[in-house]
Biopython code that builds the backbone (N, CA, C, O; Angstrom):
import numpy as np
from Bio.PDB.StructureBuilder import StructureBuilder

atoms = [
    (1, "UNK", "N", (172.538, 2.337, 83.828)),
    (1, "UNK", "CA", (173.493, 2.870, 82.879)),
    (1, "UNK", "C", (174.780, 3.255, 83.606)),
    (1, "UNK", "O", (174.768, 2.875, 84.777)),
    (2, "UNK", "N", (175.626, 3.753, 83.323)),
    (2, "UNK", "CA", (176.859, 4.272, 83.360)),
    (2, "UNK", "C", (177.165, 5.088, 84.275)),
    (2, "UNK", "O", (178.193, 5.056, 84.951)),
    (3, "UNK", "N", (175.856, 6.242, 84.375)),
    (3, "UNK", "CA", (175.785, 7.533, 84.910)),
    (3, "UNK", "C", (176.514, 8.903, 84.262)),
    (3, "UNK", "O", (176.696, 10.024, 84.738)),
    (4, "UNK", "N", (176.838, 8.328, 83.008)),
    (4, "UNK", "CA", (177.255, 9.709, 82.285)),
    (4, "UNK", "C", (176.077, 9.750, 81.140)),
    (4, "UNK", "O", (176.142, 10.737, 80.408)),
    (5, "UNK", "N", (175.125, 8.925, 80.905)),
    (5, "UNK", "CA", (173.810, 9.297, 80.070)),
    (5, "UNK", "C", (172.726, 8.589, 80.565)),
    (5, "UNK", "O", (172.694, 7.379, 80.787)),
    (6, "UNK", "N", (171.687, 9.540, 80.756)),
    (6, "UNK", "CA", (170.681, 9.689, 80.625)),
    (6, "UNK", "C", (169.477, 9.327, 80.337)),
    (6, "UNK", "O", (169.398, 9.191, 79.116)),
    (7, "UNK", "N", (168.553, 9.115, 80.827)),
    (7, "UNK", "CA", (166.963, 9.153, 79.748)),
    (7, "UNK", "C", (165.959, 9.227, 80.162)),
    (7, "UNK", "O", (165.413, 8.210, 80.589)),
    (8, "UNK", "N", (165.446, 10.222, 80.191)),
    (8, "UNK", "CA", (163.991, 10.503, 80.671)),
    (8, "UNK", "C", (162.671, 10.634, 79.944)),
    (8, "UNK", "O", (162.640, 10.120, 78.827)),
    (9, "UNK", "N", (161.922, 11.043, 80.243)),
    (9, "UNK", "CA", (160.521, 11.093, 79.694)),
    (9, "UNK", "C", (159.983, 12.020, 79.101)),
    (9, "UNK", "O", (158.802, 12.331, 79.257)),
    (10, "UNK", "N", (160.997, 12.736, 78.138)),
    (10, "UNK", "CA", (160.994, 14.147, 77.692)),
    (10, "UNK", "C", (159.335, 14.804, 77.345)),
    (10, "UNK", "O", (158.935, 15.959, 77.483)),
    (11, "UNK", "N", (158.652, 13.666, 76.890)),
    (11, "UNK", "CA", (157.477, 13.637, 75.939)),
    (11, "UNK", "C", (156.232, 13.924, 77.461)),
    (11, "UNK", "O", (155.113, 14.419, 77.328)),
    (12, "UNK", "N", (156.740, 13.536, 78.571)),
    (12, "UNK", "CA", (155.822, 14.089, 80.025)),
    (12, "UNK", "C", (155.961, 15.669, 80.620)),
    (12, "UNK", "O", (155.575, 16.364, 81.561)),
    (13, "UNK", "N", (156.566, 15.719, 79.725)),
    (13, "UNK", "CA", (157.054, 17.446, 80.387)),
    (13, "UNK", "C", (156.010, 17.938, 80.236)),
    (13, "UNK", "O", (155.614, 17.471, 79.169)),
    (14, "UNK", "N", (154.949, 18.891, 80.781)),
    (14, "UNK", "CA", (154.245, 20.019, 80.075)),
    (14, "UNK", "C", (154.309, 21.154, 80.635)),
    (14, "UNK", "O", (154.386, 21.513, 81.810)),
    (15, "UNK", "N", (154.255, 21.848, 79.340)),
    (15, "UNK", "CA", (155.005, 23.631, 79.627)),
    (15, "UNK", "C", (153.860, 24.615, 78.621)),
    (15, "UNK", "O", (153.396, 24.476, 77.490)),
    (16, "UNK", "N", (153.737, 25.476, 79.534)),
    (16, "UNK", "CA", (152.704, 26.079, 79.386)),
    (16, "UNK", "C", (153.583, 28.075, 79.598)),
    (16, "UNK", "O", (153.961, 28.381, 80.729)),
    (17, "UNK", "N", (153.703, 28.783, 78.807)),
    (17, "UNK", "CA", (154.525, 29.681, 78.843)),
    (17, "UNK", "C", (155.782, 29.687, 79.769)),
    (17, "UNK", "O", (156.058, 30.597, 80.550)),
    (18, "UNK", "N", (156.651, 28.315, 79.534)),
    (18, "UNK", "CA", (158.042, 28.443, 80.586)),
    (18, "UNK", "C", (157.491, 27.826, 81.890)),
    (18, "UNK", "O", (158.363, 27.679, 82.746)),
    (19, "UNK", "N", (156.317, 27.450, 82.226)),
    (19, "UNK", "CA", (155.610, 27.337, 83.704)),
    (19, "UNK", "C", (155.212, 25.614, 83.704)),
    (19, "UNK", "O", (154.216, 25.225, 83.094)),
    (20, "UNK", "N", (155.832, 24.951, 84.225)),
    (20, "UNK", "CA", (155.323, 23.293, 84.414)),
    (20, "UNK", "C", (154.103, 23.358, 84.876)),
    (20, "UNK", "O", (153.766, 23.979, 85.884)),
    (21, "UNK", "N", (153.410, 22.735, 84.175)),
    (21, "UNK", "CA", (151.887, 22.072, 84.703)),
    (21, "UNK", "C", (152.245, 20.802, 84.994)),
    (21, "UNK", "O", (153.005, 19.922, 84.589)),
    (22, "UNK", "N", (151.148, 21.080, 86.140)),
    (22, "UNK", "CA", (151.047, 19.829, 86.459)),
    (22, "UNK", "C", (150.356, 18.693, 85.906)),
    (22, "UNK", "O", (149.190, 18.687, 85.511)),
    (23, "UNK", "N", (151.220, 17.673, 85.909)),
    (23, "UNK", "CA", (150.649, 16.127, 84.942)),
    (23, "UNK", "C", (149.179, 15.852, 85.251)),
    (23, "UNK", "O", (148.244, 15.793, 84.452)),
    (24, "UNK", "N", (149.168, 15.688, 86.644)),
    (24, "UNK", "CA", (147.491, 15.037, 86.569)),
    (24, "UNK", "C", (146.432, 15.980, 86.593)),
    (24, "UNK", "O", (145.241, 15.669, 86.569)),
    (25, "UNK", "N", (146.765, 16.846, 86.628)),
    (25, "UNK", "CA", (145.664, 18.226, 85.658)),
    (25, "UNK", "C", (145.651, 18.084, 84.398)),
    (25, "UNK", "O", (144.552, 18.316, 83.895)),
    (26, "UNK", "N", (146.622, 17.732, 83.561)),
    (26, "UNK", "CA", (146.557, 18.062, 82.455)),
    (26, "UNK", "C", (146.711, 16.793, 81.427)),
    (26, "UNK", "O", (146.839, 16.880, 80.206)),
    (27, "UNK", "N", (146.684, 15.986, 81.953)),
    (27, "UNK", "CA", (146.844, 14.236, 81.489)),
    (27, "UNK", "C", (146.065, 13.478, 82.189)),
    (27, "UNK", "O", (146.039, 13.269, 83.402)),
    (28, "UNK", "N", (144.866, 12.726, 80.583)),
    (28, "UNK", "CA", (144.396, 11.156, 81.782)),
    (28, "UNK", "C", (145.375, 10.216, 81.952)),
    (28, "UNK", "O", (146.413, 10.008, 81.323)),
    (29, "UNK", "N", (144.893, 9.694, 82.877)),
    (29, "UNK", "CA", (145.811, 7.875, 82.855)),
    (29, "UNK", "C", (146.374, 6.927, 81.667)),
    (29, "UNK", "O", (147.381, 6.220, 81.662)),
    (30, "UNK", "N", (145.297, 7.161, 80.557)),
    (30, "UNK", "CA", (145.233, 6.816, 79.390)),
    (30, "UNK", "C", (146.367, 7.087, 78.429)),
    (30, "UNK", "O", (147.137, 6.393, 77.765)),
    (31, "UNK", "N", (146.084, 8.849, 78.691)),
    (31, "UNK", "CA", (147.252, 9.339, 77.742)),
    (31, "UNK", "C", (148.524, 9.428, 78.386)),
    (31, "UNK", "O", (149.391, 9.898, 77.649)),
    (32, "UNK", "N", (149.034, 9.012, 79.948)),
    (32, "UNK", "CA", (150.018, 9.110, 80.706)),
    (32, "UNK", "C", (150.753, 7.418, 80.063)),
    (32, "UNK", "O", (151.922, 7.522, 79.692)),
    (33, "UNK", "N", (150.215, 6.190, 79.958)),
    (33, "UNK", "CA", (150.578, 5.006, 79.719)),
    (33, "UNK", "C", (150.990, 5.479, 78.344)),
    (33, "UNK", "O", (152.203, 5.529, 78.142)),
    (34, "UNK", "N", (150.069, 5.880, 77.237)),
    (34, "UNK", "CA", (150.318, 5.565, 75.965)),
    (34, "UNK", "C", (152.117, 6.763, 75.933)),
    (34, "UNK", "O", (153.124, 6.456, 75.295)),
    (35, "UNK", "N", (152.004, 7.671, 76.561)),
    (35, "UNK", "CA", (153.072, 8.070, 76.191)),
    (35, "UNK", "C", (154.558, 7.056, 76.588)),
    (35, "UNK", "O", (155.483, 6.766, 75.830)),
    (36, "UNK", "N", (154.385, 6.719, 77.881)),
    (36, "UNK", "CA", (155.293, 5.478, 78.715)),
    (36, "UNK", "C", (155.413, 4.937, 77.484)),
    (36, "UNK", "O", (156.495, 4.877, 76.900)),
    (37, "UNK", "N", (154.306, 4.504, 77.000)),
    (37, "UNK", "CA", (154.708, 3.665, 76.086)),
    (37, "UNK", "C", (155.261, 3.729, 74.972)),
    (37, "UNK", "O", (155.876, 2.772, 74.503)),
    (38, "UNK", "N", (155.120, 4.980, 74.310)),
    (38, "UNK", "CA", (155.427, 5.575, 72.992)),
    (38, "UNK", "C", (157.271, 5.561, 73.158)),
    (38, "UNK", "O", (158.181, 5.218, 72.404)),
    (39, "UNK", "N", (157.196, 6.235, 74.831)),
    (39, "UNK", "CA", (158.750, 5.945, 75.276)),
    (39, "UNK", "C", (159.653, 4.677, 75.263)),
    (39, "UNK", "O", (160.804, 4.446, 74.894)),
    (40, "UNK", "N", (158.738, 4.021, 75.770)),
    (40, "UNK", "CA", (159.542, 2.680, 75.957)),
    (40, "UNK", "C", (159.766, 1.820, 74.452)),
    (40, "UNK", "O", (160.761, 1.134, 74.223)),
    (41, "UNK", "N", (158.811, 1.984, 73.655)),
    (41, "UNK", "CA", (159.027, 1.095, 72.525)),
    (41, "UNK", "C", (159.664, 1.950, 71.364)),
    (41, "UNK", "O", (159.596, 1.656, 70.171)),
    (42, "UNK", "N", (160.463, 3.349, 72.041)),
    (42, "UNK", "CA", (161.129, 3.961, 71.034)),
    (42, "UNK", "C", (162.945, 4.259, 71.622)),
    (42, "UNK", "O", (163.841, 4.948, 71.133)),
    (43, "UNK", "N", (162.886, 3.202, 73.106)),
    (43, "UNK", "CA", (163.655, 3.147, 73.344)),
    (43, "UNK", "C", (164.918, 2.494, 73.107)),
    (43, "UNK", "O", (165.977, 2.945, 73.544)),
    (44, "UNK", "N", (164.811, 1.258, 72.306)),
    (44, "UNK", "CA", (165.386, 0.586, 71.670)),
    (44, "UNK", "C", (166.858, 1.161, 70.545)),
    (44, "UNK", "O", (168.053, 0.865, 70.534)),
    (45, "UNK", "N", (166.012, 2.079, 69.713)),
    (45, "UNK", "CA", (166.067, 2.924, 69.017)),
    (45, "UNK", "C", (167.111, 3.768, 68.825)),
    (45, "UNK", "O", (167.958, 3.879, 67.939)),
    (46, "UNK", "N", (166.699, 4.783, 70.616)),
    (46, "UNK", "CA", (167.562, 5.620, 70.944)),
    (46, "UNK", "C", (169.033, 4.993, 71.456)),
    (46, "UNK", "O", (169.987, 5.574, 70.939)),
    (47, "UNK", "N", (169.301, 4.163, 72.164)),
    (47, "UNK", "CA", (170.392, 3.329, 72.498)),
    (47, "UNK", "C", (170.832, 2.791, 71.403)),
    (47, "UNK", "O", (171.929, 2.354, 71.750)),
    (48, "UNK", "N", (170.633, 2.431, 69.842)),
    (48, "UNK", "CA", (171.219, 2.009, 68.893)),
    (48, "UNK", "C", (171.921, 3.215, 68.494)),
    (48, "UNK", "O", (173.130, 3.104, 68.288)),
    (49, "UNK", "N", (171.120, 4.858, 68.283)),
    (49, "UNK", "CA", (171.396, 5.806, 68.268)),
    (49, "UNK", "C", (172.528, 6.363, 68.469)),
    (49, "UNK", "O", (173.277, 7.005, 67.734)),
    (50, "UNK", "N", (172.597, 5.924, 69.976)),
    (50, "UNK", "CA", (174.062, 6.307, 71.112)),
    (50, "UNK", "C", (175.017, 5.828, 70.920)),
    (50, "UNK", "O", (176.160, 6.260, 71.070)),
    (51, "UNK", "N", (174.560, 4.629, 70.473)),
    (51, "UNK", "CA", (175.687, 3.353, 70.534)),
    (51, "UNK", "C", (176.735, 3.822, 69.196)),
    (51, "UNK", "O", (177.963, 3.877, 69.136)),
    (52, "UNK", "N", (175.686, 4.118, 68.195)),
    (52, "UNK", "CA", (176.222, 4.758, 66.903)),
    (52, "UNK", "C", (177.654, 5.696, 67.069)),
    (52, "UNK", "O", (178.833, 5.557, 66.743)),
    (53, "UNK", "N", (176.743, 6.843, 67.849)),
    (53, "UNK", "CA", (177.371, 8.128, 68.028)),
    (53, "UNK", "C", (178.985, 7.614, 69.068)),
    (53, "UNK", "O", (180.098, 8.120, 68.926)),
    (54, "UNK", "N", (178.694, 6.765, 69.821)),
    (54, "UNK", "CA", (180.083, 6.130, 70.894)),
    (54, "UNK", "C", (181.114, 5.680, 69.737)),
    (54, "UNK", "O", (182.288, 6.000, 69.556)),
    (55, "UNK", "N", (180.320, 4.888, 69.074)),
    (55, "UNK", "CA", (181.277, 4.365, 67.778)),
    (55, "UNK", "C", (181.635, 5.738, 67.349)),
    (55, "UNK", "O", (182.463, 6.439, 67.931)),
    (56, "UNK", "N", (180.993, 6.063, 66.344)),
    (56, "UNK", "CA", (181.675, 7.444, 65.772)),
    (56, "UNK", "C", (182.916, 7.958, 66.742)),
    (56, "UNK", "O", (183.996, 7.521, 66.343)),
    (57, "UNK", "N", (182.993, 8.656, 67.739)),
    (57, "UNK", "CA", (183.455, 9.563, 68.399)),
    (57, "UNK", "C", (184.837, 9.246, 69.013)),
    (57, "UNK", "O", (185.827, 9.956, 69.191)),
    (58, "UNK", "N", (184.527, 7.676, 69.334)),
    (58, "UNK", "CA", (185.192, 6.699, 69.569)),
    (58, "UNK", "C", (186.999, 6.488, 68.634)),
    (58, "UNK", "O", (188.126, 6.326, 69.102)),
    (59, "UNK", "N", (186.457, 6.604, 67.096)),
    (59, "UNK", "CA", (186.965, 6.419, 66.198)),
    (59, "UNK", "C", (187.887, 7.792, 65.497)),
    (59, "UNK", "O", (189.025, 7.826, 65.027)),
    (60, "UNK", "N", (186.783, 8.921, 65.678)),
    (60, "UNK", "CA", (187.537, 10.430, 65.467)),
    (60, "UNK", "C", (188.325, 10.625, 67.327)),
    (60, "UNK", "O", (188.588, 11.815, 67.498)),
    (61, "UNK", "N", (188.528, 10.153, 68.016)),
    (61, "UNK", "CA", (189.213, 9.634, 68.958)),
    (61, "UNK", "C", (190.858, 9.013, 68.633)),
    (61, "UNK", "O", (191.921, 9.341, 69.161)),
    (62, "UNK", "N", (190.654, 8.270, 67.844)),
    (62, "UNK", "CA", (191.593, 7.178, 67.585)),
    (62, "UNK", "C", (192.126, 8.026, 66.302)),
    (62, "UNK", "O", (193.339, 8.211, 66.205)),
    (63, "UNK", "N", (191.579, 8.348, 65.693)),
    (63, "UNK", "CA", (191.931, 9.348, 64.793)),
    (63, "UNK", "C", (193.052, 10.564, 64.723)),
    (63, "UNK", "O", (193.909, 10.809, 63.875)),
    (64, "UNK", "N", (192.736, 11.153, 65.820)),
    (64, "UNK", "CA", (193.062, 12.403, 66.298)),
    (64, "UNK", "C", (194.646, 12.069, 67.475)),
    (64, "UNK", "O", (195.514, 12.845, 67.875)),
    (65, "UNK", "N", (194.431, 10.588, 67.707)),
    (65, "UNK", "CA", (195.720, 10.280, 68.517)),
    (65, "UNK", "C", (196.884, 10.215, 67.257)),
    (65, "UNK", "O", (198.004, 10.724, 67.232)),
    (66, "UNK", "N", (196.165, 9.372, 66.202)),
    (66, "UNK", "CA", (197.534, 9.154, 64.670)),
    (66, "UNK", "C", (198.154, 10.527, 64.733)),
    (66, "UNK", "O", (199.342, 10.847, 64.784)),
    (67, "UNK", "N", (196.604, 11.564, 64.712)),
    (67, "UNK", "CA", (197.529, 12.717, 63.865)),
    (67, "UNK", "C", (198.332, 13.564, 64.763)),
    (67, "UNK", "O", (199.079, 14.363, 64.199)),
    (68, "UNK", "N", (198.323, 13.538, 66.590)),
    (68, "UNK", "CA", (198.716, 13.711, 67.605)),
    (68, "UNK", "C", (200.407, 13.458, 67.482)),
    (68, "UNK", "O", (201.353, 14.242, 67.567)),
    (69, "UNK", "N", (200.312, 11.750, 67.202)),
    (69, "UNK", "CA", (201.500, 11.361, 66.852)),
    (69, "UNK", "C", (202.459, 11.658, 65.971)),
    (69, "UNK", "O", (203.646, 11.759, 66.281)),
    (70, "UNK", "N", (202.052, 11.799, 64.949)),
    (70, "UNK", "CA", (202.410, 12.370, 63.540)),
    (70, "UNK", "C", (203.189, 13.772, 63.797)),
    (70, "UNK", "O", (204.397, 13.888, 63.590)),
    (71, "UNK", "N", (202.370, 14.817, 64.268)),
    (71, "UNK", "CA", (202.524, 15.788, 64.417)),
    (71, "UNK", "C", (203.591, 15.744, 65.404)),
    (71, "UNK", "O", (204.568, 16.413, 65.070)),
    (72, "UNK", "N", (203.700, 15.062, 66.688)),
    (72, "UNK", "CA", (204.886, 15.022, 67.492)),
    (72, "UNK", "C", (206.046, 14.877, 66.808)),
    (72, "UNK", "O", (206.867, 15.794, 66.848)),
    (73, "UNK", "N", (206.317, 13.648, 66.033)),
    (73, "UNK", "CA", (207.089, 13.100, 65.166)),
    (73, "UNK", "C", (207.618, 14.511, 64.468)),
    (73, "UNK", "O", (208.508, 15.240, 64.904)),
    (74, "UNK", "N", (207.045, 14.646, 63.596)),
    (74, "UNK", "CA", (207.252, 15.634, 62.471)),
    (74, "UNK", "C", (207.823, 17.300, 63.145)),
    (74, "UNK", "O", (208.517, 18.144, 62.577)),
    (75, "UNK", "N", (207.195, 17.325, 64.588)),
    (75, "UNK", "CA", (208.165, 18.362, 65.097)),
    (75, "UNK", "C", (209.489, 17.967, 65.713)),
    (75, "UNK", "O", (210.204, 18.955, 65.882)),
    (76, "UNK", "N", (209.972, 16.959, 66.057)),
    (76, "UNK", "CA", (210.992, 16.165, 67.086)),
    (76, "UNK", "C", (211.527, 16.356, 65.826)),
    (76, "UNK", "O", (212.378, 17.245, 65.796)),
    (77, "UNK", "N", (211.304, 15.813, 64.793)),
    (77, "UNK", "CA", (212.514, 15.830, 63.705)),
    (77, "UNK", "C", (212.954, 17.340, 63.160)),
    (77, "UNK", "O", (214.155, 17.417, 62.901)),
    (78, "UNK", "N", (212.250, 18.447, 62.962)),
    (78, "UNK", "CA", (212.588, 19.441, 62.985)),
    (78, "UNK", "C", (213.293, 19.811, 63.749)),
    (78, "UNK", "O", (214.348, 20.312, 63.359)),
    (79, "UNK", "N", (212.899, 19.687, 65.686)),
    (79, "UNK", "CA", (214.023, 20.325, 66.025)),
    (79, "UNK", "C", (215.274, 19.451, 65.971)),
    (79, "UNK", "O", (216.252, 20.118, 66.310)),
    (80, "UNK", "N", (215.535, 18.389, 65.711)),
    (80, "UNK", "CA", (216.768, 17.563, 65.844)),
    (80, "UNK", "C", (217.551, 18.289, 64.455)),
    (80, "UNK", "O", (218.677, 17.923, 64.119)),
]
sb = StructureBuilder()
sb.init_structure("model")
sb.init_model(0)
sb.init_chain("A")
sb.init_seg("    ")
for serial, (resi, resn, name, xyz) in enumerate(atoms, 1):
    if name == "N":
        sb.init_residue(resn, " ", resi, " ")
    sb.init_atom(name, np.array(xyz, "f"), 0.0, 1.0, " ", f" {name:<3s}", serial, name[0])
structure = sb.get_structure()
């Protein structure tokens, strides 16, 4: 990626009052893949997600330059 986002394995974390446990205490092999996996085939997903949100932001971006402009404009002529 880019290095300004991210993605990890949020769903491997385990927290036990604020305190990380440890994975292979507390996970078989079994349930360590199926989550990988739950990750990976919901990864698709999340990057359409992002991609969304880039668009969006992207656009109230482009947005915010018109009214940037506008607003310059509309004071330049005042003070003239």
């Amino acid at each position: 990626m880019d290095g300004k986002i991210f993605v990890e394995l949020e769903n491997l974390v385990y927290k036990q009052d604020n305190q990380l446990l440890s994975l292979a205490n507390e996970v078989s092999f079994r349930g360590f893949i199926t989550k990988v996996n739950n990750f990976y085939n919901n990864l698709d997903k999340f990057i359409s997600q992002q991609n969304a949100q880039i668009q969006k932001l992207e656009l109230e971006i482009t947005e915010l330059k018109v009214l940037q402009e506008i607003t310059l404009q509309n004071t330049q002529e005042k003070i003239i």
